[in-house]
N, C-alpha and C positions, 0 to 999 in steps of 0.2 A: 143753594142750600149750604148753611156754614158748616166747617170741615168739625165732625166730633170732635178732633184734635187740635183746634184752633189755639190753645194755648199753647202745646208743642212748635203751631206753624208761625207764633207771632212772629216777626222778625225783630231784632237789636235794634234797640232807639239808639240816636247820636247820647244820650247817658249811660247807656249799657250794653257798652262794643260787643262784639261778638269775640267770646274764647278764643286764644290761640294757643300754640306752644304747649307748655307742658299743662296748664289750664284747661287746652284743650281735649289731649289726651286724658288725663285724670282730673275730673272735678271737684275732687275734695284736696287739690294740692295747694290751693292759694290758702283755704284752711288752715291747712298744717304749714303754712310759711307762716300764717300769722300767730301759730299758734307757740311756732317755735323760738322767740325772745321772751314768754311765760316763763318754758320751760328750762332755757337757759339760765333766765334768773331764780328760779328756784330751786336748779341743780347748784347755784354758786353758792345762795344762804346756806342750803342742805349741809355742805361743804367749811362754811366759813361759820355752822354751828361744833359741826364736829373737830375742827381746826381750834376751835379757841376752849372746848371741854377739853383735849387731849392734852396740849399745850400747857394750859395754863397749870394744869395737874400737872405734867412730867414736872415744870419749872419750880412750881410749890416743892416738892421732893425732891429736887436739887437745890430747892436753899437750905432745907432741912440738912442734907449733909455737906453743903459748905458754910451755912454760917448757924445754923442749927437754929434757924427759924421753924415756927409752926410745931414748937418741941419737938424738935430735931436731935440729931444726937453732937450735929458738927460735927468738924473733920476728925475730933479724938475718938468720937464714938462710930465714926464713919470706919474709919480705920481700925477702930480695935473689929469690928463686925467681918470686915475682910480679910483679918488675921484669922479669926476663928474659923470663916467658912474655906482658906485651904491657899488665899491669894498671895503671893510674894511679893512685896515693896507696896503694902498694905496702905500706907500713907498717899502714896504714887496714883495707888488705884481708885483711893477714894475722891482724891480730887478729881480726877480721868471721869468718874461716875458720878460728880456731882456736877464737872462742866457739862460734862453731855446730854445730861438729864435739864439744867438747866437753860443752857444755851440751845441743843435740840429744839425742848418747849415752846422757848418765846420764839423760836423761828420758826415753828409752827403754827403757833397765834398768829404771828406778825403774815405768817405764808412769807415768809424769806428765804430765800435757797429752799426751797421744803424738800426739794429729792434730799439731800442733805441732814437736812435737819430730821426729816420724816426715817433717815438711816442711820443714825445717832441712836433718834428715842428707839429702833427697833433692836440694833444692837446690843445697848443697853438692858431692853427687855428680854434678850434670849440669856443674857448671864443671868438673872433673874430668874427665868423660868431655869435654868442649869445648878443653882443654888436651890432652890425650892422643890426640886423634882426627886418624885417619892414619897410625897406627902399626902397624896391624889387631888381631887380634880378643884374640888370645893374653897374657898377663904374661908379660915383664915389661912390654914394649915398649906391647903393645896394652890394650885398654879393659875385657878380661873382668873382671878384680878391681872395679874401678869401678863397670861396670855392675849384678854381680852387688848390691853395698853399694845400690845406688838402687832394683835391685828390689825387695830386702829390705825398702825403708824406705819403699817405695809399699808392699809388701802390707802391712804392719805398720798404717801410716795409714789403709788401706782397710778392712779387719780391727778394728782396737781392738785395745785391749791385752790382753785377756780378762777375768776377773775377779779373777787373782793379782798385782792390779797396785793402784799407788797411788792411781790414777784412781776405783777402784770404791769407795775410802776418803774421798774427799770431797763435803764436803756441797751435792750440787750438784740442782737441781731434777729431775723426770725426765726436762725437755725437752732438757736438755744432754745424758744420755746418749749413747753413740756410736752414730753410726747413720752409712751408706755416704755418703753425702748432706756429713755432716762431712769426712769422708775424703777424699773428693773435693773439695770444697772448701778444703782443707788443701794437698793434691797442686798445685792450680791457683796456691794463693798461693806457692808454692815455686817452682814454675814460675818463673810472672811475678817475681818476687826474680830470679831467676837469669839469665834473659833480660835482665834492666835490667842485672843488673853483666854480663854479656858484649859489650852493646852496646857500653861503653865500653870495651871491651877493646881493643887496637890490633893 
């Protein structure tokens, strides 16, 4: 009399080994191996979307106040702006704010150095948010535009660039790879940048 369970009892053809190892323990883990170069790849686009909108934006607003592209005001009206809002050596600071915004940007786009670059644009963003504060929460008046560019540019630092970036392209040990550790430490040096030129602020 055949076993009710005959399909349970078939044995493994020479086409279709029998499980072992961690396959055999958990049956949906060959699954989530195959699943996970999907997931890989569309955590990097996810990453190389929001890499090239933040970017390419910080960089536009740094040509605005170095060559006063995209009716900009340039470095006269860069610096008359930073005179009014309280800064010393107005001139100094405007180009300081137009390299880092610019340069930050495209190595943000490009994913170059982005712990770096991703702590530029965030620096950048807290003098901003430290000029604009008080005005509440809303654009034009208030900090939302601003804030939102800083948070951007802390997850971006914290995160990595992913691997459709420039960074994955050079020839760098493995202990440089990015790791949170970095990111954090990138965030901190921004920071502290930022906090030194606000001190002097008047």
């Amino acid at each position: 009399m055949p076993s009710p369970h005959a399909a349970q009892d078939t044995p493994a053809t020479p086409d279709s080994p029998p499980a072992t190892g961690t396959a055999a323990r958990f049956p949906g883990a060959s699954g989530q191996a195959e699943a996970a170069p999907t997931a890989r790849n569309a955590h990097d686009a996810g990453l190389l979307l929001l890499r090239l909108a933040l970017g390419l934006t910080m960089a536009a607003h740094g040509s605005q106040k170095l060559f006063g592209w995209f009716d900009g005001g340039g470095l006269a009206g860069t610096e008359q702006f930073f005179h009014s809002a309280g800064y010393p050596a107005a001139k100094a600071m405007a180009v300081v704010a137009g390299l880092a915004e610019t340069l930050g940007g495209l190595g943000l786009a490009l994913g170059l150095l982005t712990p770096l670059a991703g702590a530029a644009v965030f620096g950048t963003m807290l003098n901003a948010l430290a000029v604009k504060w008080g005005g509440g929460f809303f654009a034009p008046e208030g900090v939302e535009y601003e804030l939102l560019l800083a948070l951007a540019a802390a997850a971006l630092t914290l995160a990595g660039p992913g691997r459709l970036a420039a960074d994955s392209a050079l020839p760098l040990p493995a202990s440089w790879a990015h790791r949170l550790s970095h990111g954090a430490a990138a965030l901190v040096l921004g920071a502290v940048l930022a906090g030194a030129v606000l001190l002097v602020r008047s």
